[in-house]
VMD Tcl script that builds the backbone (N, CA, C; Angstrom):
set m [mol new atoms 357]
animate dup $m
set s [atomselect $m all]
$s set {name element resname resid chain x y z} {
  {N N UNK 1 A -78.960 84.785 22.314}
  {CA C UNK 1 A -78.270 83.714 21.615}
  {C C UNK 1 A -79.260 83.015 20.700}
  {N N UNK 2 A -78.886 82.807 19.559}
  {CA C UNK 2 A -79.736 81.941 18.375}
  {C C UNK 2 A -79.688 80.589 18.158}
  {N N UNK 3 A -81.206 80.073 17.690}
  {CA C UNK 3 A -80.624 78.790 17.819}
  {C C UNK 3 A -79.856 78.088 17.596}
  {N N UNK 4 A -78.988 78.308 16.618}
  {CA C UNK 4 A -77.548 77.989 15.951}
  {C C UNK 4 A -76.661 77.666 17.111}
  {N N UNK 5 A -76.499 78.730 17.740}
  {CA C UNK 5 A -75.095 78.994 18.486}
  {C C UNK 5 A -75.535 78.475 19.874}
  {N N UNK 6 A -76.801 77.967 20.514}
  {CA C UNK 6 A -77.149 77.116 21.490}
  {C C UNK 6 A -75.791 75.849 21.115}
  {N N UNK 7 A -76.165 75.513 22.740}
  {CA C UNK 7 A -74.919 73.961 22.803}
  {C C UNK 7 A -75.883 73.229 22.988}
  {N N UNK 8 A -75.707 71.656 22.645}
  {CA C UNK 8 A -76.212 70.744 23.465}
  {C C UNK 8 A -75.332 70.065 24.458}
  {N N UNK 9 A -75.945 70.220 25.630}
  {CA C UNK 9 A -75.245 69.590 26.802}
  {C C UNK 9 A -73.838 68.448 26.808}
  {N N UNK 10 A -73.097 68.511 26.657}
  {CA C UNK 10 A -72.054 67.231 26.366}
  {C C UNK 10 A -71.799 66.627 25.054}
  {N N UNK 11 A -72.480 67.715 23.894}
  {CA C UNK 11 A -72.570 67.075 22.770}
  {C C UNK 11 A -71.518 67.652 21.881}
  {N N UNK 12 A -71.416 69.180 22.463}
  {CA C UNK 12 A -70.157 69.764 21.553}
  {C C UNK 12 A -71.114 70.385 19.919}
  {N N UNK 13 A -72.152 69.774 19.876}
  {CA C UNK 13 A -72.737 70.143 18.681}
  {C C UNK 13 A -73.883 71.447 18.960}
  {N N UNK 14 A -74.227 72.085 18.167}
  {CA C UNK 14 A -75.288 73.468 18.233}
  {C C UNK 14 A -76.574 72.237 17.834}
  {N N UNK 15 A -77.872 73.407 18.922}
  {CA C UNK 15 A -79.097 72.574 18.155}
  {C C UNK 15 A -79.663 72.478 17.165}
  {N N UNK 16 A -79.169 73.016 16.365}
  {CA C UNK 16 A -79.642 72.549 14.477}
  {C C UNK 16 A -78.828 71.315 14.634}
  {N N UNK 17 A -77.576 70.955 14.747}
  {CA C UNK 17 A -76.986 70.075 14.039}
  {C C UNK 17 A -77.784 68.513 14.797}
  {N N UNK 18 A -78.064 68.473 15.912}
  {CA C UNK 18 A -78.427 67.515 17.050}
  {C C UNK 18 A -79.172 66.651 16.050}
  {N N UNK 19 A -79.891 66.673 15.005}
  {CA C UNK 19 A -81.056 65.882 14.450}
  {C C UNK 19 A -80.275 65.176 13.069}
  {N N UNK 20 A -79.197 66.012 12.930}
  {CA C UNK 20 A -78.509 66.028 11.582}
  {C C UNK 20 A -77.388 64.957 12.048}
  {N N UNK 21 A -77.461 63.717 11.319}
  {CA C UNK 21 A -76.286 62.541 11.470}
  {C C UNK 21 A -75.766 62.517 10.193}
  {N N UNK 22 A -74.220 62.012 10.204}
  {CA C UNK 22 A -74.380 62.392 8.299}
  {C C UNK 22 A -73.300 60.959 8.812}
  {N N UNK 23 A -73.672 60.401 7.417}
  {CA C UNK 23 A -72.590 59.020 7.525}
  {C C UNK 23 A -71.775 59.262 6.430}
  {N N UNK 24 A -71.557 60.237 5.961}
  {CA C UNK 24 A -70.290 60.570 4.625}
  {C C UNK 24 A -68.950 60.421 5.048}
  {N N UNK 25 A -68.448 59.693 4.078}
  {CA C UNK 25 A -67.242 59.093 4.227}
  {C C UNK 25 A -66.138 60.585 4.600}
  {N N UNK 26 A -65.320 60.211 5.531}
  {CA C UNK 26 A -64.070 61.882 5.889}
  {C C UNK 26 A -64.134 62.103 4.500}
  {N N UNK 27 A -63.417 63.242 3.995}
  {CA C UNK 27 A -62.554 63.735 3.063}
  {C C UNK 27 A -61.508 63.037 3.115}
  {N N UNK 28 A -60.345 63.599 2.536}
  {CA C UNK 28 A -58.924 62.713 2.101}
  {C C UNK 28 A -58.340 63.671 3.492}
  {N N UNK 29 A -58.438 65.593 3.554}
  {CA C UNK 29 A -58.056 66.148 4.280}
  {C C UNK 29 A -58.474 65.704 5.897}
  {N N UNK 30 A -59.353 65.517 5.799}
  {CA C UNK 30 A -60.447 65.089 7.483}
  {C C UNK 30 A -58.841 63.920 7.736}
  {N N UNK 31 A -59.495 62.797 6.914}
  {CA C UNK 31 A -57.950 61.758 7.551}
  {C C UNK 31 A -56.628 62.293 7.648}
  {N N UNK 32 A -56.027 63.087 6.862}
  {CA C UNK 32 A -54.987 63.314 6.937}
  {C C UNK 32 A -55.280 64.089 8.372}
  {N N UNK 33 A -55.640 65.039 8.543}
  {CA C UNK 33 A -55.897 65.579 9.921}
  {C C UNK 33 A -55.889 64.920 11.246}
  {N N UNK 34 A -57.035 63.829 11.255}
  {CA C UNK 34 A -57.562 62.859 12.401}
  {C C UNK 34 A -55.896 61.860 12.171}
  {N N UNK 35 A -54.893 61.771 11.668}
  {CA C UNK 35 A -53.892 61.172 11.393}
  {C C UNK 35 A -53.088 61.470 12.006}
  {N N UNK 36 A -52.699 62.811 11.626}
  {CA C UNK 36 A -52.057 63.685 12.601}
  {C C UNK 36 A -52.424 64.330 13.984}
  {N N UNK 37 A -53.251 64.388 14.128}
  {CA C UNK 37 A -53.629 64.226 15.613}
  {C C UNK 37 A -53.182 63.087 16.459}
  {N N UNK 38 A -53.931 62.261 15.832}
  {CA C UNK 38 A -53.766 60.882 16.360}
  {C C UNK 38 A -51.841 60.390 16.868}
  {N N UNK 39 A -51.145 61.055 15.190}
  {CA C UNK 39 A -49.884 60.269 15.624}
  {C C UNK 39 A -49.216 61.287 16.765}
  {N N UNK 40 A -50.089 62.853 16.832}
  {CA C UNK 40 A -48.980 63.549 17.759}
  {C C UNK 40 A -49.530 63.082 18.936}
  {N N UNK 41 A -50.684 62.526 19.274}
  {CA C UNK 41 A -50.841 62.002 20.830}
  {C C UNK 41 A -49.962 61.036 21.440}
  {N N UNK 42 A -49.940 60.174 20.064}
  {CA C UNK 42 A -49.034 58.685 20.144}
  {C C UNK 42 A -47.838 59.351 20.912}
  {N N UNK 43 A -46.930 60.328 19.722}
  {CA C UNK 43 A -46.064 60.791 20.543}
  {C C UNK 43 A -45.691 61.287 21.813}
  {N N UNK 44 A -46.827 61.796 22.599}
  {CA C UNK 44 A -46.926 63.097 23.675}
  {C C UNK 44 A -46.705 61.642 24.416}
  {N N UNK 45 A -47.686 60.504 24.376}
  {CA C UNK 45 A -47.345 59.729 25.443}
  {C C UNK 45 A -46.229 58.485 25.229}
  {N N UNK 46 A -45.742 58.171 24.134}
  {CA C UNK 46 A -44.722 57.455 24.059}
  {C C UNK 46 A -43.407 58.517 24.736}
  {N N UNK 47 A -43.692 59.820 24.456}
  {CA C UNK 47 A -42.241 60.306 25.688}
  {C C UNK 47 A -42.572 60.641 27.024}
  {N N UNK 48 A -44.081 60.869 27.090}
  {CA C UNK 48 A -44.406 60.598 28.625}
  {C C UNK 48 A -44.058 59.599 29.380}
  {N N UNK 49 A -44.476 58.778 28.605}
  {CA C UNK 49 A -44.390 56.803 29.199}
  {C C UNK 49 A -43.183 56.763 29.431}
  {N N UNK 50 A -42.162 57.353 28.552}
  {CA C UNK 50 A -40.540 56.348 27.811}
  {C C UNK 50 A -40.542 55.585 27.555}
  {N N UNK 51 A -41.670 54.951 25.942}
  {CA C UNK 51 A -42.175 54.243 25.859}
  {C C UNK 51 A -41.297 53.782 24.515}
  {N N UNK 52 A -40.542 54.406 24.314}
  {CA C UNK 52 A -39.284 54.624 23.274}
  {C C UNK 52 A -37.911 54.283 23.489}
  {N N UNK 53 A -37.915 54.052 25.254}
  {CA C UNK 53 A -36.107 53.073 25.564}
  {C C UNK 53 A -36.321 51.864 25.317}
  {N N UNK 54 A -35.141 51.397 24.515}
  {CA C UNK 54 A -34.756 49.807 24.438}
  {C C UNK 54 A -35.824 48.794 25.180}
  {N N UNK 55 A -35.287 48.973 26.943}
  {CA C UNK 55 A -36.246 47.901 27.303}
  {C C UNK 55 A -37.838 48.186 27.698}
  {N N UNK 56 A -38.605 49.152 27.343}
  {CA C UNK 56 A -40.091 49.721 27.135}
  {C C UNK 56 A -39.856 48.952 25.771}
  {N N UNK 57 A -39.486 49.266 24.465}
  {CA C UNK 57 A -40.164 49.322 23.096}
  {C C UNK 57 A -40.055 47.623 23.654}
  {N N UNK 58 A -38.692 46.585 23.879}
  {CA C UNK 58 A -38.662 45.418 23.794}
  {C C UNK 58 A -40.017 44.926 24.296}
  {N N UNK 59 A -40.426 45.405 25.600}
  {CA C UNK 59 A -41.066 44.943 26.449}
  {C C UNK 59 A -42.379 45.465 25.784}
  {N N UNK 60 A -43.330 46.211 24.941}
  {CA C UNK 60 A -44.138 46.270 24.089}
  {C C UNK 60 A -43.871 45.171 23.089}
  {N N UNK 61 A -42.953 45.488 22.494}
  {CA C UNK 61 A -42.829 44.683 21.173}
  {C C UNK 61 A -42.966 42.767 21.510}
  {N N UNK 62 A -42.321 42.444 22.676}
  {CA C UNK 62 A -42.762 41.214 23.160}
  {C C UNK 62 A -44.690 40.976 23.302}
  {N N UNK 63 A -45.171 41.930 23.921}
  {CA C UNK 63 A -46.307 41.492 24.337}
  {C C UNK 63 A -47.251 41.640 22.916}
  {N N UNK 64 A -46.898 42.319 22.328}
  {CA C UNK 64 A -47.943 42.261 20.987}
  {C C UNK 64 A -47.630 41.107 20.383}
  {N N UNK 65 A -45.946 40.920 19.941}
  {CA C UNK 65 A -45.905 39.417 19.454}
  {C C UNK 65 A -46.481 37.968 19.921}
  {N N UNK 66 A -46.133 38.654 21.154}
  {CA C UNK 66 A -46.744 36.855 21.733}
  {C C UNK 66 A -47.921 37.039 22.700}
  {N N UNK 67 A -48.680 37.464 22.175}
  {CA C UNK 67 A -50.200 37.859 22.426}
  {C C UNK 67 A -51.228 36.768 21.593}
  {N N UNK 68 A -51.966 36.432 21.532}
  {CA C UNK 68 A -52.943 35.364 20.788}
  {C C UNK 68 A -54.198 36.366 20.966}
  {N N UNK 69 A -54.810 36.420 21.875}
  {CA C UNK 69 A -55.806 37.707 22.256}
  {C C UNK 69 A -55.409 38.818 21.772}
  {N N UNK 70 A -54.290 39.205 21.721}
  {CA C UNK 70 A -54.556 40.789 21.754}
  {C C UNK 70 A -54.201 41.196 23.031}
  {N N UNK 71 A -53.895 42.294 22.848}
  {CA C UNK 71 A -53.521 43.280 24.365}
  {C C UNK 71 A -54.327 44.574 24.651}
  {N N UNK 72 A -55.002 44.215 26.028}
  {CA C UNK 72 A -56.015 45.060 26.444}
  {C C UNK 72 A -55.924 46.220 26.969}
  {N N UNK 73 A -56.838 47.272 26.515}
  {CA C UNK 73 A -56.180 48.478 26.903}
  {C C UNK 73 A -55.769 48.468 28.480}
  {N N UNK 74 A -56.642 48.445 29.349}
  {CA C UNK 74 A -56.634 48.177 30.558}
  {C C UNK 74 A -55.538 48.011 31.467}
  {N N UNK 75 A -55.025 46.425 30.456}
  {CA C UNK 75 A -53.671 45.512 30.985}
  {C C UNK 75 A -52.663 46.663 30.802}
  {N N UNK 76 A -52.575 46.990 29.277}
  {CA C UNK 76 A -51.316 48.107 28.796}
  {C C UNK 76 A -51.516 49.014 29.450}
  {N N UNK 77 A -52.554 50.036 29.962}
  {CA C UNK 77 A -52.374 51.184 30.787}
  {C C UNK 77 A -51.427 50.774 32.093}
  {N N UNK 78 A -52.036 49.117 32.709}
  {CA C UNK 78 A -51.413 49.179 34.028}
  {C C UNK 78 A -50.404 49.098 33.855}
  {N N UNK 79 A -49.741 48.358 33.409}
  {CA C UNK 79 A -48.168 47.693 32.991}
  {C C UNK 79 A -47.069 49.137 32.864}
  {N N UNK 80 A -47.677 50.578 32.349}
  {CA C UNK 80 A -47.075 51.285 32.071}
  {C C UNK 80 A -47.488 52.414 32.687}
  {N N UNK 81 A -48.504 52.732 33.571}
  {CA C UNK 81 A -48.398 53.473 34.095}
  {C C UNK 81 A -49.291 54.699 33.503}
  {N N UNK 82 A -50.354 54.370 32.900}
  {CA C UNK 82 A -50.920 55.658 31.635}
  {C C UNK 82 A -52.102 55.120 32.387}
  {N N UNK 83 A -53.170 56.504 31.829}
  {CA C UNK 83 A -54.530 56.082 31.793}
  {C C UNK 83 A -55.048 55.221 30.242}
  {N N UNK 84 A -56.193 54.539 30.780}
  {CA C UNK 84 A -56.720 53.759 29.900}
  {C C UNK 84 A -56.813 54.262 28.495}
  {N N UNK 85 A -57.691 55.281 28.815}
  {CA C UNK 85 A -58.146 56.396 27.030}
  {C C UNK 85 A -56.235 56.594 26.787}
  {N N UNK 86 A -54.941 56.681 27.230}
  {CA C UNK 86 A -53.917 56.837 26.854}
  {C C UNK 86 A -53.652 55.580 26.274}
  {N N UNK 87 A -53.793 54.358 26.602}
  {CA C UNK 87 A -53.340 53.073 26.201}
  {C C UNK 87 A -54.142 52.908 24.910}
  {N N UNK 88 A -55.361 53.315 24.673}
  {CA C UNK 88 A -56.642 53.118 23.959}
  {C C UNK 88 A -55.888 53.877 22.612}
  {N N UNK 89 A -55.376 55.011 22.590}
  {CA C UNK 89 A -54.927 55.616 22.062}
  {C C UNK 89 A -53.450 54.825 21.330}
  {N N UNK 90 A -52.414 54.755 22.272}
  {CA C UNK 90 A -51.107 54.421 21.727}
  {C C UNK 90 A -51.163 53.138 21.044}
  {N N UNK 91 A -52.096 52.201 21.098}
  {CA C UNK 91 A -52.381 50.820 20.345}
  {C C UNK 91 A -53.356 51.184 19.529}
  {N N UNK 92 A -53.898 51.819 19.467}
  {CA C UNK 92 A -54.731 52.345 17.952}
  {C C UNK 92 A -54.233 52.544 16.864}
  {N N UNK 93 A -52.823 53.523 17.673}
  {CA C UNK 93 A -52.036 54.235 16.505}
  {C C UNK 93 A -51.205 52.815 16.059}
  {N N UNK 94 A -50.711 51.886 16.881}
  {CA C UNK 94 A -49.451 50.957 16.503}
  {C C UNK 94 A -50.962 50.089 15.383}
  {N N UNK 95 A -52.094 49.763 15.635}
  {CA C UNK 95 A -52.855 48.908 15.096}
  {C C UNK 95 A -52.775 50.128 13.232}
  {N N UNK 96 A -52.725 51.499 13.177}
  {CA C UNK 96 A -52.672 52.005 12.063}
  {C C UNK 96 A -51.366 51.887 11.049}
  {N N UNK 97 A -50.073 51.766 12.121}
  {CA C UNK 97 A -49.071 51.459 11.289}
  {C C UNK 97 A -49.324 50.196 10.846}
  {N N UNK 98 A -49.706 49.198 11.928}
  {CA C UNK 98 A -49.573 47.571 11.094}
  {C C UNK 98 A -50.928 47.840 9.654}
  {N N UNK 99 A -51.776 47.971 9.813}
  {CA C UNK 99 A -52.580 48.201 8.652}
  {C C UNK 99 A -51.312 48.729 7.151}
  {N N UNK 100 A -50.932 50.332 8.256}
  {CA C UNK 100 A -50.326 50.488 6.838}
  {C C UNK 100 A -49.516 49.973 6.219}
  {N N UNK 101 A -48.790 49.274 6.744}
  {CA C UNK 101 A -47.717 48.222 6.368}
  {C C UNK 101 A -48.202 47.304 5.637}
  {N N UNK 102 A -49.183 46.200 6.074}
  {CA C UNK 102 A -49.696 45.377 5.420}
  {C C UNK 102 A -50.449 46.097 4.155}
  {N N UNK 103 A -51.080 47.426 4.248}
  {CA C UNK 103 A -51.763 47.427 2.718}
  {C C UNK 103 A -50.556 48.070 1.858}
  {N N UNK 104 A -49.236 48.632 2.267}
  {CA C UNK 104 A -48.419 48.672 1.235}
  {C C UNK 104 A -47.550 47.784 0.598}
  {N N UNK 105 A -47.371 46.335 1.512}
  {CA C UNK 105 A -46.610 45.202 1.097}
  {C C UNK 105 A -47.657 44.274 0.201}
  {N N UNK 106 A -49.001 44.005 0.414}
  {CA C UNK 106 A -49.786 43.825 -0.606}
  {C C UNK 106 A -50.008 44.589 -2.392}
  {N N UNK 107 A -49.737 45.735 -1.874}
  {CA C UNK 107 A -49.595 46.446 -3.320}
  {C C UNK 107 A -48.280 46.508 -3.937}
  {N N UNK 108 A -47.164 46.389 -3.203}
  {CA C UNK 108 A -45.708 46.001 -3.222}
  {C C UNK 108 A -45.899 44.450 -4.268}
  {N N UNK 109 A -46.874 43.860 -3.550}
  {CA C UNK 109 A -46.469 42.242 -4.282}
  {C C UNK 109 A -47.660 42.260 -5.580}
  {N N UNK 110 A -48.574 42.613 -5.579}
  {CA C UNK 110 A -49.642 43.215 -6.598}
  {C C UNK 110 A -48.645 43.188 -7.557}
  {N N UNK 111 A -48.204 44.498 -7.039}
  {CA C UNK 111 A -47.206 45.687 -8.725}
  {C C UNK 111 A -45.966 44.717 -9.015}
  {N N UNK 112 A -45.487 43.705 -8.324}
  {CA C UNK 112 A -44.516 42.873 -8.843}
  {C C UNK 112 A -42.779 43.318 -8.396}
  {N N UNK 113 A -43.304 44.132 -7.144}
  {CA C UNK 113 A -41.908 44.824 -6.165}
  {C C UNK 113 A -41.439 43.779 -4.844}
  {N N UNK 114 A -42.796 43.453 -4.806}
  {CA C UNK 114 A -41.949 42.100 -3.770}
  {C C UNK 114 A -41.480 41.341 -3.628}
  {N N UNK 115 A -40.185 41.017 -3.111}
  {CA C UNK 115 A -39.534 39.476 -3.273}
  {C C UNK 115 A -38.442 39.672 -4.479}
  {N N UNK 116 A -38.507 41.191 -4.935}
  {CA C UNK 116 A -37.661 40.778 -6.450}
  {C C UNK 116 A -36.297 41.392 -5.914}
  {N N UNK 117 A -35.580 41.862 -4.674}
  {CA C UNK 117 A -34.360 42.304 -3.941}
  {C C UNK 117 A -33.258 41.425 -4.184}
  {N N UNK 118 A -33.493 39.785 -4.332}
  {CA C UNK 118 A -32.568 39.195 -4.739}
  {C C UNK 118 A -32.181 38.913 -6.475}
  {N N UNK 119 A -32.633 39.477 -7.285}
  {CA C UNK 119 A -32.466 39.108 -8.449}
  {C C UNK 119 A -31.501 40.195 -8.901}
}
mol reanalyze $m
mol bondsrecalc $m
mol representation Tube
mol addrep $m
């Protein structure tokens, strides 16, 4: 075996790469990817959980609203029954929709699309 194709222990990386850190921004494809990953996990455990009936979504949708802190992965795993890295996960993804929302209603009111429904 060459040094290339050596592992490092728990690292997932070959030993050439071990020294090599690169801070370059993803590609456009990398996100779209890490996106989709991300939202099909969301999914796997929002129908694991049944995290998608009426009184689950209510009973999410309450605790994020009337949260001041924030909601901890921890708390949300127990409450529902998931492991932590699962909770860590399904509020990541809800923290990516609110982003996306907010940066498209900002560019919505930018471009002069917001607010104009009643005219």
């Amino acid at each position: 075996m060459g040094k290339a194709s050596r592992r490092n222990r728990g690292s997932g990386k070959t030993a050439e790469d071990k020294s090599v850190v690169s801070n370059a921004p993803l590609s456009e494809d990398e996100i779209i990817q890490s996106h989709t990953l991300h939202k099909q996990e969301f999914d796997r455990i929002r129908i694991t959980y049944k995290l998608d009936s009426p009184d689950q979504a209510d009973k999410i949708s309450e605790m994020l609203a009337n949260s001041d802190e924030g909601v901890s992965a921890p708390e949300f795993a127990r409450m529902f029954g998931m492991s932590t890295t699962e909770a860590v996960v399904f509020l990541e993804w809800i923290k990516v929709g609110i982003k996306f929302k907010e940066e498209t209603l900002d560019t919505a009111k930018k471009s002069g699309f917001a607010g104009s429904q009643g005219k």
